[in-house]
C-alpha positions in Angstrom: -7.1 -14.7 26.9 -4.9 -17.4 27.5 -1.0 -16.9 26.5 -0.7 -20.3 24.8 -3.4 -19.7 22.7 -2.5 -19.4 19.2 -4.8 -16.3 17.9 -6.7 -16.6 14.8 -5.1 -13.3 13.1 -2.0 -11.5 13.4 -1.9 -7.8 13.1 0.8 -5.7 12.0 1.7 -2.1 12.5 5.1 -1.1 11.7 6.0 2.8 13.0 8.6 5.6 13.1 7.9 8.6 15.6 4.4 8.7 15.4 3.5 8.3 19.2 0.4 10.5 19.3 -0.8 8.7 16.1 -0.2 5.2 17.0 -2.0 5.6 20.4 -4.9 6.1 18.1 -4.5 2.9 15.8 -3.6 0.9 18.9 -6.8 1.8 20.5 -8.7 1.1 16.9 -7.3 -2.5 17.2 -8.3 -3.1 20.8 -11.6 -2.2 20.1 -12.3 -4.7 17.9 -15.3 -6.8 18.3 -13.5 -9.4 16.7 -11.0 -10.5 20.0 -9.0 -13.2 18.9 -5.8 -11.4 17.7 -2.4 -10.9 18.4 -0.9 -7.4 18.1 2.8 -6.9 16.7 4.2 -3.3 17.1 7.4 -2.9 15.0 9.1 -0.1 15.5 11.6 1.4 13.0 14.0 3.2 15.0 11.3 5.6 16.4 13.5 8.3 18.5 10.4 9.7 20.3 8.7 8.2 23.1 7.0 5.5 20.6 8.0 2.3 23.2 6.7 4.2 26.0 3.5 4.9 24.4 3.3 1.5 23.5 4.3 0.1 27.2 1.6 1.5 28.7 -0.6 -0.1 26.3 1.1 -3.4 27.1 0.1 -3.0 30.6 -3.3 -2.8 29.7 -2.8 -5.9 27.3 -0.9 -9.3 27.1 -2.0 -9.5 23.3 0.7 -6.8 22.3 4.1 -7.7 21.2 6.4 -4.6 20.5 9.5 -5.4 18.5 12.9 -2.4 18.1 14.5 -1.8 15.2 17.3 -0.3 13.6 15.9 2.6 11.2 15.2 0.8 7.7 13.5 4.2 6.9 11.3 2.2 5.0 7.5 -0.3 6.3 8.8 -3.4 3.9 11.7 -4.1 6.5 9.2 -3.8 9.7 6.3 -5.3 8.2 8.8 -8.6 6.9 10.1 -8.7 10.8 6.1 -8.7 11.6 5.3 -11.8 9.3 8.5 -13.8 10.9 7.1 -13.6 14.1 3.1 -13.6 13.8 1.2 -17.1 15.1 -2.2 -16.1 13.6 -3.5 -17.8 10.8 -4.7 -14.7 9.1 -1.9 -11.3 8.7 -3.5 -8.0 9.0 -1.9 -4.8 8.1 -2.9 -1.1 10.0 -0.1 1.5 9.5 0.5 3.8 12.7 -1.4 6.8 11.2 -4.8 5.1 10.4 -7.3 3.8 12.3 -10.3 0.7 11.8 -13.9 0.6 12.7 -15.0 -1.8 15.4 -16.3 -4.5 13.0 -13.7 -4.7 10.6 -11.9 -7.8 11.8 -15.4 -9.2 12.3 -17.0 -8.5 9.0 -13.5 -9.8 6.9 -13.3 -13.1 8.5 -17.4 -14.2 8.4 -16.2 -13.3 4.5 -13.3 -15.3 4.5 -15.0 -18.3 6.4 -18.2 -18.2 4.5 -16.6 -17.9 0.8 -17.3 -20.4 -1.8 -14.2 -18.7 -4.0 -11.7 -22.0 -3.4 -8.8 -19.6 -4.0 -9.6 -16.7 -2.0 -5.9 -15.7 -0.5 -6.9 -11.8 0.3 -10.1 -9.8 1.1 -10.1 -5.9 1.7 -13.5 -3.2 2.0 -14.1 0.5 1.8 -11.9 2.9 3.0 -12.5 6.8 4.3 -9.8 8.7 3.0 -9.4 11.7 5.3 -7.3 14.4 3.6 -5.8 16.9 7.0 -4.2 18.4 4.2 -7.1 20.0 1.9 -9.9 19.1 5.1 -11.2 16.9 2.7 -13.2 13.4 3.2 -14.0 10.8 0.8 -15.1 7.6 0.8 -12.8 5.4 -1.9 -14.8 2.1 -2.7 -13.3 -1.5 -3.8 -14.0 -2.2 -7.4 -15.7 -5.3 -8.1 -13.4 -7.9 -8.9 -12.3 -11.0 -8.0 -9.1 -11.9 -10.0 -7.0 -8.7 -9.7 -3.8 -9.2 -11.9 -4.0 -7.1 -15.0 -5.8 -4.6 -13.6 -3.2 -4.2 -10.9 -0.8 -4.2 -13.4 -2.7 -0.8 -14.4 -2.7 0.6 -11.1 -2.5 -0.1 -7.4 -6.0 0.7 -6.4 -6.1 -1.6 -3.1 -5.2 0.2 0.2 -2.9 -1.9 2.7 -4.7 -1.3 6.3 -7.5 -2.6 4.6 -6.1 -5.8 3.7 -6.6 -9.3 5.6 -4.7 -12.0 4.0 -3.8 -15.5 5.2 -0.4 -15.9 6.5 -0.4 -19.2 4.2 -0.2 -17.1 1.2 1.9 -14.7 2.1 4.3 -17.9 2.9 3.6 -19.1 -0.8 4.5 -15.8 -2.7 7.4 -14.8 -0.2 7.6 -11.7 2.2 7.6 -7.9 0.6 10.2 -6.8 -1.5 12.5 -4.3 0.5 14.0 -2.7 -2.1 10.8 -0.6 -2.6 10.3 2.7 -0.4 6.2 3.5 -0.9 5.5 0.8 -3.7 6.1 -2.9 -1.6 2.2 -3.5 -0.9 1.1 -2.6 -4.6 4.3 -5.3 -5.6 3.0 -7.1 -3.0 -0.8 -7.8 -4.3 0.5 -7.8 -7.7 1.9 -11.2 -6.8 -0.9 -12.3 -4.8 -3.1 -11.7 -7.8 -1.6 -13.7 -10.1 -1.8 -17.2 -7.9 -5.4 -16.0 -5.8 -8.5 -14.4 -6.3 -10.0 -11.3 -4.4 -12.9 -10.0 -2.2 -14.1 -7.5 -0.3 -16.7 -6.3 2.1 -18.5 -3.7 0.9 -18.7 -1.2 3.7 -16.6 1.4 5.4 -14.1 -0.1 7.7 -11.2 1.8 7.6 -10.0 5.7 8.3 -6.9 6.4 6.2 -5.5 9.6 7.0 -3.5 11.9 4.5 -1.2 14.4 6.1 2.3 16.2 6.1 4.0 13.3 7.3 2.1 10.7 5.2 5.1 8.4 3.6 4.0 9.8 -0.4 4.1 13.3 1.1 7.3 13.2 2.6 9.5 10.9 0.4 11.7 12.9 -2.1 11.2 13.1 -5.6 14.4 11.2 -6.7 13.3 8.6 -4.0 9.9 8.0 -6.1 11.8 8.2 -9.6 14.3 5.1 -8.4 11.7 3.4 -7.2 9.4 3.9 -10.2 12.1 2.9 -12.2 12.6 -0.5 -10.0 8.9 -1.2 -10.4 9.2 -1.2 -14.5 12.2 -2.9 -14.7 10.7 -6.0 -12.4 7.4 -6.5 -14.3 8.0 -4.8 -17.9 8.2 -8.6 -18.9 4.6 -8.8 -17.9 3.4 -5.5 -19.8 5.0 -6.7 -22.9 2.5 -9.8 -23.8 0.6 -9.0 -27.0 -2.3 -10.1 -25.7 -3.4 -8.1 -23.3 -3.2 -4.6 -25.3 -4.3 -2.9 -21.6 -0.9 -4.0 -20.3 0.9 -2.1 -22.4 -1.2 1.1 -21.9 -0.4 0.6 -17.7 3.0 0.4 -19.1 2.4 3.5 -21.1 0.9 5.2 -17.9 3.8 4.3 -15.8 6.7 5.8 -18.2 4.1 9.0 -18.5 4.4 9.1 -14.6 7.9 8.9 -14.7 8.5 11.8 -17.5 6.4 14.2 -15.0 7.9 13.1 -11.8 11.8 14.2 -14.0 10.1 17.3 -15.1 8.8 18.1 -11.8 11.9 17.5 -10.6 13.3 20.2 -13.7 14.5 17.8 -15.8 13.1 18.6 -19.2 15.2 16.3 -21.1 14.5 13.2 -19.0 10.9 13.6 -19.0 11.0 13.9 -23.2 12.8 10.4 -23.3 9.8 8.9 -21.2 7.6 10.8 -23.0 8.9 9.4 -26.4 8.8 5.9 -24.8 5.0 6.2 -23.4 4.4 7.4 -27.7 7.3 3.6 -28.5 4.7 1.1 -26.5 1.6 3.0 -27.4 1.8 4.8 -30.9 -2.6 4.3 -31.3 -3.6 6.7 -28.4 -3.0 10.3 -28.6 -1.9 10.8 -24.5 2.3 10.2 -25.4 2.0 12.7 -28.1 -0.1 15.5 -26.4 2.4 14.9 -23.4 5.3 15.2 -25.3 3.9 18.1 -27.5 3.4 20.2 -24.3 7.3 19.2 -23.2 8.6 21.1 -26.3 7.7 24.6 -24.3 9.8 23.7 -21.8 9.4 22.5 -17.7 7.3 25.8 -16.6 5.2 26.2 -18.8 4.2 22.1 -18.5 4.2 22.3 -15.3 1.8 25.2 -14.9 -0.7 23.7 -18.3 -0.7 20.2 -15.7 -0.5 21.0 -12.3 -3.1 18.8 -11.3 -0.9 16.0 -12.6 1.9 16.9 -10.6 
């Protein structure tokens, strides 16, 4: 491939002392049977030999563009750097510990090219979820749905190495929000969603690995309660329109999460107050009250009643 050559998509893997993993994704990408990509490696601080593993692969391949960082501990930061310095007209995201089928670069863009949705901004497919933790597989499937918004709103269903999006919107809706730890690609199709519609290909193009040093395993509990509580605060606006009685109910959902991620964390009096503000926005459905009911008997016993919550 010629240097000058701007490629068609720009992929993206930000990592943090994951060598033995990333040689893995790296070697997903390169086996693409769709060729015309650039590869941006940004690496966030990694303090094991994460730019020698990636050197070697540079030798192999001109394509590959490995940028240092300072430790952000966070992807938002890395993944931001990525989008500043990709050429491609699409962005793709693969995150060091997953990997892609051969075709999944192929497949997306024969959708993207061949679509007759005239605001199609992102397109994504079927993952295999690969749990080292439980040695568990399962194959988690897009729903059907074009325009995403309020059902995002609900829940962030849509998996980022999955994702291929064009660099155009991305430019329109601004770059992801670094204030979030785990949460920047849900806030991230959340305001896709609202301006473009959605598709996917309906096949299995993606390994996802779960495992001990998955991001949601290892950040800490007070982490995921600030960040929770960032998430609310930016888009409780949008939860609050009369309208759309579902809203309120993700809403509802979100300040149940938050009471059990306070009581896991043995705070029985914070998780009450959510609980009593999941019953505030939703006083018609039973879930607040039976939550809160359970609270009463303190954090043990709720915690044993609803450990598969937890």
């Amino acid at each position: 491939m010629k240097e000058n050559k701007v490629p068609k998509v720009s992929i993206i893997i930000p990592t943090y002392n994951r060598a033995k993993m990333l040689s893995r994704a790296i070697k997903s990408v390169l086996n693409q049977t769709f060729q015309d990509f650039e590869l941006i490696i940004v690496d966030d601080g990694s303090t094991d030999n994460t730019k020698e593993v990636v050197e070697n692969f540079q030798k192999q391949d001109s394509r590959i563009n490995y940028i240092w960082m300072e430790n952000s501990g966070r992807p938002a930061k890395p993944r931001n750097i990525g989008i500043k310095n990709s050429k491609g007209k699409y962005i793709a995201f693969l995150d060091d510990d997953d990997e892609w089928m051969p075709e999944k670069l192929e497949k997306q863009i024969i959708l993207f090219e061949n679509s007759n949705i005239n605001k199609l901004g992102f397109v994504g497919c079927n993952i295999l979820n690969i749990d080292t933790l439980k040695n568990f597989n399962k194959i988690y499937k897009m729903p059907r749905i074009r325009k995403l918004f309020k059902h995002l709103l609900i829940r962030n269903f849509l998996m980022t190495p999955s994702i291929l999006v064009k660099k155009s919107v991305i430019e329109d809706v601004g770059l992801f929000d670094e204030n979030f730890e785990v949460a920047d690609d849900w806030d991230m199709w959340i305001r896709i969603s609202q301006k473009y519609d959605f598709d996917f290909v309906d096949e299995v193009l993606v390994k996802r690995y779960i495992h001990t040093q998955s991001i949601t395993q290892s950040s800490s509990i007070e982490k995921i309660i600030k960040e929770e509580l960032y998430f609310i605060n930016k888009y409780k606006s949008y939860y609050s329109i009369r309208a759309y009685m579902k809203r309120k109910e993700g809403l509802q959902n979100l300040y149940i999460k938050m009471a059990r991620l306070h009581i896991k964390n043995n705070d029985i009096y914070a998780g009450r107050e959510y609980f009593k503000k999941a019953i505030t926005i939703c006083p018609y459905l039973p879930k607040g009250y039976f939550n809160f009911f359970l609270s009463m008997f303190g954090a043990k016993f709720y915690k044993l009643i609803m450990k598969h919550k937890l």
